[in-house]
C-alpha positions as a printed Julia matrix, in Angstrom:
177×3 Matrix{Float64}:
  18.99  -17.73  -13.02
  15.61  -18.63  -12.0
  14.68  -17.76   -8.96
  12.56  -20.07   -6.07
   9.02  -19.34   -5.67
   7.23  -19.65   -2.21
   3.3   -21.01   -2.07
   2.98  -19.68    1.38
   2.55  -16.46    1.88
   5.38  -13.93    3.19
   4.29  -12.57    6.53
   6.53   -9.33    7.65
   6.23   -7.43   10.66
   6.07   -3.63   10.89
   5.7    -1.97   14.33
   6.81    1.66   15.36
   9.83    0.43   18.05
  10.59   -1.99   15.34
  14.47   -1.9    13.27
  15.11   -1.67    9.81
  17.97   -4.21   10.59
  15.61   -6.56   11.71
  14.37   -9.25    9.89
  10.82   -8.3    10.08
   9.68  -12.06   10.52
   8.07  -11.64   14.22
   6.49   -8.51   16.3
   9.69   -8.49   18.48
  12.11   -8.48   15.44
   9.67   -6.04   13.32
  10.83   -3.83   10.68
  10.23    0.27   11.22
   9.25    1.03    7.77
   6.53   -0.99    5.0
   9.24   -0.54    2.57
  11.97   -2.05    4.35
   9.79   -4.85    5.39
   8.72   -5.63    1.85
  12.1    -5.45    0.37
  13.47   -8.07    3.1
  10.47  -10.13    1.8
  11.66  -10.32   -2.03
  14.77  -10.65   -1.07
  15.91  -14.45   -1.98
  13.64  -16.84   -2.67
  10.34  -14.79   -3.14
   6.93  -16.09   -2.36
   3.93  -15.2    -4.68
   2.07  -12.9    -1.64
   3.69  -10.97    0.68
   1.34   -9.62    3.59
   2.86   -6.68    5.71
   1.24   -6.8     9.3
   1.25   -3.01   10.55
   1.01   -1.97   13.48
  -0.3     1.08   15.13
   1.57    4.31   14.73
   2.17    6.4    11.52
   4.64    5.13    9.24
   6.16    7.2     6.68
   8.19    6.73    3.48
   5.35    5.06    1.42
   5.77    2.08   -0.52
   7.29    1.35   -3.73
   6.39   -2.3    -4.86
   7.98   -2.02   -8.75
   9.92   -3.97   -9.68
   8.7    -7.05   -8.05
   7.96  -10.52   -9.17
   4.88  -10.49   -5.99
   1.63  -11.09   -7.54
  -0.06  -10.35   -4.34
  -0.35   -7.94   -1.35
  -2.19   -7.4     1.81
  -1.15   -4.36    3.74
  -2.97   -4.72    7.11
  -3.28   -2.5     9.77
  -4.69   -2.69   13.37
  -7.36   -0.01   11.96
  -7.66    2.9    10.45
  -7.77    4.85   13.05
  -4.2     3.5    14.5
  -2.46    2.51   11.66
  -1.24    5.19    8.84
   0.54    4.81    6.26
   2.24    8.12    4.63
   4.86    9.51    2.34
   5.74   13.0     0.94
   6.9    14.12   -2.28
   5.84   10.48   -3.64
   3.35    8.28   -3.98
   2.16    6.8    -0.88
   1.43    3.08   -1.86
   2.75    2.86   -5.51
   1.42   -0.73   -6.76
   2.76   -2.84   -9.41
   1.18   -6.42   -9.52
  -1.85   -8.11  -10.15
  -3.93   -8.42   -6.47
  -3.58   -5.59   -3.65
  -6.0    -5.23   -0.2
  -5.29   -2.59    2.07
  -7.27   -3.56    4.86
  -7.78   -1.55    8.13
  -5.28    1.19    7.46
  -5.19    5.14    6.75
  -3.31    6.33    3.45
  -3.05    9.68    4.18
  -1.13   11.47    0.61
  -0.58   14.87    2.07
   1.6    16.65   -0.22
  -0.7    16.22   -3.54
   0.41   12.87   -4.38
  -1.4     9.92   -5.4
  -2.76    8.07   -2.05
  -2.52    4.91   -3.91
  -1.3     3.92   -7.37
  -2.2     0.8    -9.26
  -0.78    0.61  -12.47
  -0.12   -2.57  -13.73
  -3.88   -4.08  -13.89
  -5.24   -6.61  -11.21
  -7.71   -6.4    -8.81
  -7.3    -3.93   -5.88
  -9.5    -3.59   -2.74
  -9.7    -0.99   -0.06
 -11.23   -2.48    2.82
 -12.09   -0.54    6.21
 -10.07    1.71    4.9
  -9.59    6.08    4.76
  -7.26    7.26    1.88
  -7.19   11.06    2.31
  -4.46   13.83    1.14
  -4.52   17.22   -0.59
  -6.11   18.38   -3.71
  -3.24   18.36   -5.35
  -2.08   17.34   -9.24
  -2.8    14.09   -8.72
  -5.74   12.03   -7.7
  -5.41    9.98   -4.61
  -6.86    7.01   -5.93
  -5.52    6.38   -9.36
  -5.82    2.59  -10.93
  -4.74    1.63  -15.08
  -5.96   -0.92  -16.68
  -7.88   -2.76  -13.41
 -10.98   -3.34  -11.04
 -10.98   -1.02   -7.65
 -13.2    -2.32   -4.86
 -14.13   -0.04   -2.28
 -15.7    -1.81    1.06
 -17.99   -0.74    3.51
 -16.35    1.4     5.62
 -13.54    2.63    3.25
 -13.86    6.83    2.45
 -11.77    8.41    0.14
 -11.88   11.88    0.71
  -9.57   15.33   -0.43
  -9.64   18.64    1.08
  -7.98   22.46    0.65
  -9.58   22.54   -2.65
  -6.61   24.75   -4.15
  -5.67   21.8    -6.56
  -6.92   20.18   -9.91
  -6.82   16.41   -8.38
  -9.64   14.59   -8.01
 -10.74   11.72   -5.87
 -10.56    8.88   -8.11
  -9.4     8.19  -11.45
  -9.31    5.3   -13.5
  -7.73    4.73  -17.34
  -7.35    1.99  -19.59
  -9.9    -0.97  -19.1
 -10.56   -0.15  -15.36
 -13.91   -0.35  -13.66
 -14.65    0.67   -9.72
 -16.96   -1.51   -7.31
């Protein structure tokens, strides 16, 4: 069964009043979590870029985007000073397609975690954004086989140096900008 692609791009709504049960298409019918809003956008037919509009607040649960047949993702927050994203015991943002921006938004990894995993190549921008998080095991930045661009504006920054992490780390055929 092949499934129908979408040109334009998927806009979902999170907010912090917003409903999981919603559909996540407007601010009043906004989904409460990233993940729930990006799983009601690759639901059915599925368009090629999905943009999640955040709100302010702290939202937690991270985001899981693999499987998906998206080849593109903005996250977008209000800034990064109102809008965080977080998740414990998991990656925060795990990425798994080609293009990803996360653009005025906090990715705080707290537990040790990756802040931000990009393992399936592509091109992947931080833009006015702050990942920070525990030292821990695992960097918070971690990209495979891609480019990382890091705007003006973006820091990416650990602290309680108890663990091995590191800031960034990059494998495979991966450069940073």
């Amino acid at each position: 069964i092949e499934r129908q692609r979408i040109t334009e791009p998927a806009v979902m709504y999170v907010r912090s009043d917003g409903d999981d049960s919603n559909d996540g298409q407007s601010a009043a019918t906004a989904k409460a979590t990233p993940q729930s809003a990006f799983d009601e956008a690759t639901q059915g037919p599925t368009a090629d870029q999905v943009v999640l509009d955040v709100g302010s607040g702290t939202f937690s649960g991270g985001l899981n985007t693999r499987p998906s047949n998206v080849t593109s993702l903005l996250l977008r927050g209000v800034s990064k000073t109102d809008t965080t994203v977080t998740a414990t015991g998991q990656e925060t943002l795990d990425i798994g397609f080609h293009r990803f921006e996360a653009r005025d938004i906090h990715i705080d990894a707290d537990d040790g975690e990756n802040g931000l995993q990009a393992a399936r190549g592509g091109v992947h921008t931080l833009s006015n954004a702050d990942v920070t998080g525990l030292s821990g095991p695992a960097p918070l930045v971690s990209v495979n086989n891609g480019v990382l661009i890091v705007d003006d504006g973006t820091s990416i920054s650990t602290f309680d140096g108890n663990g091995d992490g590191n800031g960034i780390a990059v494998a495979g055929f991966s450069s940073i900008l």
